[in-house]
N, C-alpha and C positions, 0 to 999 in steps of 0.2 A: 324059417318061421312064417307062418301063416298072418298078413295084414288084409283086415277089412275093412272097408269104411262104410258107416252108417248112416242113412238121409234118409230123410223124411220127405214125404212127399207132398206139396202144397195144390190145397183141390180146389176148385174153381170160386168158392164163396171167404179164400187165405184160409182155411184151416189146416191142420196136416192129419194125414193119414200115418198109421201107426198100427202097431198091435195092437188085438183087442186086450189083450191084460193090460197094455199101458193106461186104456183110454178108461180102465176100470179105475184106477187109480189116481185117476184126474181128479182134483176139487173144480166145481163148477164154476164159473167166474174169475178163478186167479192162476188155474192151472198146477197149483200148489200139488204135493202128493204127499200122502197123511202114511203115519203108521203108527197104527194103536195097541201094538202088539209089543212083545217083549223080543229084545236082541234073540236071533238065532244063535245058537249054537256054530262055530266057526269049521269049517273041514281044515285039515294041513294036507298041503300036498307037498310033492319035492320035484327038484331043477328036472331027472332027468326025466318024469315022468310029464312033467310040462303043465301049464295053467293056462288060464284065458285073463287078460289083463284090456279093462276097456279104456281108454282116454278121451279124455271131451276137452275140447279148445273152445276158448269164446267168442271169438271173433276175427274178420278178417280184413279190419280196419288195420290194422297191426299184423305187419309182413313178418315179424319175427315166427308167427305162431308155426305157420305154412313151411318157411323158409328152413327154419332153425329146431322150435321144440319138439315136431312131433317127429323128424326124422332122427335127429339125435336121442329123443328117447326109444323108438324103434331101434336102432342101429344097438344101445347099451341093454337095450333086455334082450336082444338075440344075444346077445354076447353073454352074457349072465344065463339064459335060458332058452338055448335053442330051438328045444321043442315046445317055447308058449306059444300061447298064437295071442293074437294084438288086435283088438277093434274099435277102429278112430272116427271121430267124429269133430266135428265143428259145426256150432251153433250159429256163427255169423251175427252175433248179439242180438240174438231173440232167446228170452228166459223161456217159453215155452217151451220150444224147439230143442234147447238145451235138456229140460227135464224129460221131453217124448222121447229123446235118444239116448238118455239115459235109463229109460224105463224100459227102451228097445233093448240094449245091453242086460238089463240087468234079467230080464226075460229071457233072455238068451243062455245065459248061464255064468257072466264073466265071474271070476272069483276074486279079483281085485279091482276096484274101481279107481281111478286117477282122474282129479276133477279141476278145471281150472275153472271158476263159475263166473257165469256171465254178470250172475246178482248175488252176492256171497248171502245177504238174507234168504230168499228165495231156494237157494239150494237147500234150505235146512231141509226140507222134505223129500228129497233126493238122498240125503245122507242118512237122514232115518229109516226111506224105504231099504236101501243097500243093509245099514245095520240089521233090518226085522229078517231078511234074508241072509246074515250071515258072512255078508259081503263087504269086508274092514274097505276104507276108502283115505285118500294122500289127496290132502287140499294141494294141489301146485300152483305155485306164484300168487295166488289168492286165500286167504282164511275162511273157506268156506265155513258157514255155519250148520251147526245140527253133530255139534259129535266126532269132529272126525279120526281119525287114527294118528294119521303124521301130518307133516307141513314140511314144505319145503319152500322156501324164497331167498328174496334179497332182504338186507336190513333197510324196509320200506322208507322210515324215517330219517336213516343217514341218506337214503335219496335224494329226498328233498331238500336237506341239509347242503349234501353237494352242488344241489341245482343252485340252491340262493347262493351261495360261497362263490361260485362260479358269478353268478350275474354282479354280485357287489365288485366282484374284480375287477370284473369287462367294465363296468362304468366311470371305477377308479383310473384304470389305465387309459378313458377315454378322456377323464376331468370333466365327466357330467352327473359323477354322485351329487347329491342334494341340489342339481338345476332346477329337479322335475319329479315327475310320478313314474310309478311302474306300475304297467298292468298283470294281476296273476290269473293264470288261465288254468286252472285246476282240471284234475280229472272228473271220470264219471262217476255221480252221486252213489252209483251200485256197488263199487268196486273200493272194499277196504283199502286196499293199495292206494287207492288216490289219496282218502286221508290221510294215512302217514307221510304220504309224499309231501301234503300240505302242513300237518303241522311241525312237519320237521322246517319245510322254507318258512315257514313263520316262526319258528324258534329263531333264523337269523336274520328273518326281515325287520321283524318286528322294534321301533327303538333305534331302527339304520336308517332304513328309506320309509318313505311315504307313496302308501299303495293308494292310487287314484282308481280304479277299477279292480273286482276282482270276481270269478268267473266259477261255475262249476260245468265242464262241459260235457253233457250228456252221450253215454255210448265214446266216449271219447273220440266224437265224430271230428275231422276236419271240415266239412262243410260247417257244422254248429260254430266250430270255433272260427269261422272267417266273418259269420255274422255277427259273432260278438265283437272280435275283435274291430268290426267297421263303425259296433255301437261304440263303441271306445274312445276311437279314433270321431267321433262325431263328439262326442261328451267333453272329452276333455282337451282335445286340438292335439295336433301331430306335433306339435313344438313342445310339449309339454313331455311325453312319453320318453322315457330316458332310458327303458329295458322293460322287457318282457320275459315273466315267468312260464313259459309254457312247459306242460307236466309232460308231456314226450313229443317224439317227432312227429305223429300225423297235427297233433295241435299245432304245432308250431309249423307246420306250413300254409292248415290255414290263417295263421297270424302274419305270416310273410306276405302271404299272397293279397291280404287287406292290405297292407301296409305298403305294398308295391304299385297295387290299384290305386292307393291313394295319392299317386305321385312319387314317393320315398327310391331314391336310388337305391343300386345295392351297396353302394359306399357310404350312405347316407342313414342306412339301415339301423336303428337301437341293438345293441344283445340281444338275443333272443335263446332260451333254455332248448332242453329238448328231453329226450332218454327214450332207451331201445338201441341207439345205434343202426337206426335204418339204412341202407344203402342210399336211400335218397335224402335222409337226414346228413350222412355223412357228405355226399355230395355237395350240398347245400354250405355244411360247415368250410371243407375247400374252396370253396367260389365265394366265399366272405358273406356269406346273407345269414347264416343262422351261428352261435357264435359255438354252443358245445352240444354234447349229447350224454347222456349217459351209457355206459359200457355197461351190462349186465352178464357179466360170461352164462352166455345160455347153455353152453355143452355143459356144463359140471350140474347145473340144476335140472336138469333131464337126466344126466347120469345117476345122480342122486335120489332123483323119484323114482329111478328104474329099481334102484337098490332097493328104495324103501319097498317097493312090492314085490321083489321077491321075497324078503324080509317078512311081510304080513303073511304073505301064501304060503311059506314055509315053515315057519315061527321060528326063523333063525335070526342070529342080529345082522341089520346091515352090514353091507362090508363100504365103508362110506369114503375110504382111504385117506387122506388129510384133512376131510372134516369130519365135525364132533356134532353129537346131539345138545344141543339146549332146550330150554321149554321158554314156550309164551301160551298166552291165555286169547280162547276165545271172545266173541260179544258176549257169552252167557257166562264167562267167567272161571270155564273151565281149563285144565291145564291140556297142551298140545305136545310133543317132544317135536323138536323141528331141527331143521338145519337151516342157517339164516348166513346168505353169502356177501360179501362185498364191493359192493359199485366203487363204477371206478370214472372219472369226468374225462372227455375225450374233446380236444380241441385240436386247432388246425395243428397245432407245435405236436401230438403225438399219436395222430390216426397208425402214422407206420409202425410204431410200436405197440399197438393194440388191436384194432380192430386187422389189420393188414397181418402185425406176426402170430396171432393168432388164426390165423385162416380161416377167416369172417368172409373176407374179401378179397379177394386178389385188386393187385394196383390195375389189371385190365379190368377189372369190373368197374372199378372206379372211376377211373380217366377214359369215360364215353368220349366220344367227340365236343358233345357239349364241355366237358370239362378239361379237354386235353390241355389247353393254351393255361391254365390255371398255376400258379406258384410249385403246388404240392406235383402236380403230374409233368411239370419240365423239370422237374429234379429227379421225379421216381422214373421216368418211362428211358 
């Protein structure tokens, strides 16, 4: 199978260069892309004859994307359809950028678009140009907006649900519930996902602890988040802080990394959340500084969106193997059919059984030298 990657090219004044057809399709000032036109008419093609399938990732603050989703979805549509060919992209969380390489694809000829959006509003015009073309689209990991065909995620809300269940524990088993405050350090205000994450941890924070700070962190930068977290830690004093919700792992390092500059040993450290399961989050959780992570089995949700697209391009039904279709609704209210998978909470007591026998990680990717002398790596190594 034929993989391309698609970049834009940034000219001297930050703009990018792009096809002329894309930059026709620009709205002036927001970069939006309009379509006033009615759905195209759909082509079907079949496996052996082959398709063009484009995929767009958001960002590369989050090593899963790089690491994990776009070669496990590469790796499952060759296998499902050896003659498609695949063209990837990564936005690096620029919403422009995102839609210029979307318009590059879709210019191009893809006939199934896979979109993980950097701004799930924003994409609506992305979704509707692909529709006016004919071109069905699979929101992955995010509910893109404007329409889209399928969905594929995690259940966003039991997320955050695990995250808070997780921190009220760590605090219980520490005997600092109701000492103090927790800071919550949310995702990015663009990314549907973050909310569910939040109001699922508010569904169990709320009425238990007392949140002293709480955060929405933009781009779900760690740099952003080391600055809040140091307003935090000025606002309401280190003695006060009794856990921290941070909404995945790049946040929660920089939450570690204020909280460390602030003096805080790493035995001394509050709980602190995380999700993704980064290698460096995991690490973190082994050497006692960060307390869990969320496990999202990225293979099956890559596996899964590979289905759904040969699925559109073919107009055959998925072949989805142990999971089932559900539906959930849009922001605009419409219905989605989806597949919506299960997090799972990863602490020092079961990396080897999850992220390790899953072959996420190998124990030598794990146990660097920095972490060899560590509990978890003089048992495993």
């Amino acid at each position: 199978m034929n993989t391309r990657r698609f970049t834009a090219r940034r000219t001297a004044v930050g703009g990018f260069a792009a096809v002329g057809a894309a930059l026709a399709l620009l709205v002036s000032g927001c970069g939006s892309l309009t379509n006033t036109g009615e759905d195209a008419e759909r082509e079907t093609h079949t496996v052996e004859e082959g398709f063009h399938v484009g995929l767009l990732l958001p960002d590369l603050h989050t090593a899963r994307y790089e690491a994990f989703d776009r070669p496990f979805f590469e790796e499952e549509l060759n296998e499902l359809c050896p003659n498609c060919e695949l063209s990837y992209a990564n936005a690096d969380g620029d919403v422009d950028e995102q839609q210029t390489q979307a318009q590059a694809m879709l210019t191009d000829g893809v006939d199934v678009l896979v979109l993980d959006a950097v701004d799930a509003a924003a994409s609506a015009g992305t979704v509707n140009e692909a529709r006016s073309q004919g071109v069905p689209v699979i929101a992955y990991d995010r509910l893109a907006e404007g329409g889209v065909d399928m969905y594929v995620s995690f259940d966003n809300h039991r997320v955050g649900q695990v995250q808070a269940e997780a921190l009220i524990a760590a605090m219980e088993k520490e005997g600092t519930a109701g000492e103090g405050q927790i800071v919550m350090m949310n995702g990015s205000p663009t990314d549907p996902n973050a909310g569910s994450f939040k109001a699922g941890a508010h569904e169990i924070f709320d009425g238990q602890v007392e949140i002293g700070q709480e955060f929405d962190t933009p781009n779900w930068s760690p740099d952003e988040a080391n600055s809040q977290m140091e307003g935090a830690i000025t606002s309401l004093g280190l003695d006060e802080i009794i856990g921290v919700y941070a909404a995945n792992d790049g946040i929660a390092s920089g939450v570690i990394s204020a909280l460390r500059s602030a003096g805080v040993s790493v035995k001394d450290l509050p709980p602190v959340t995380g999700q993704d399961a980064e290698l460096a989050g995991i690490q973190r959780i082994i050497a006692g500084e960060q307390y869990m992570t969320v496990y999202k089995a990225i293979q099956p949700e890559a596996q899964v969106a590979a289905a759904m697209a040969v699925s559109l391009a073919t107009g055959e039904d998925p072949q989805l193997g142990e999971y089932s279709l559900t539906e959930v609704e849009d922001a605009a209210g419409e219905t989605v059919q989806a597949v919506l998978l299960e997090p799972i909470a990863v602490t020092k007591d079961n990396v080897g059984d999850t992220v390790v026998s899953d072959g996420i990680y190998s124990i030598e990717e794990i146990c660097t030298d920095d972490y060899a002398d560590t509990e978890f790596c003089q048992e495993a190594l």
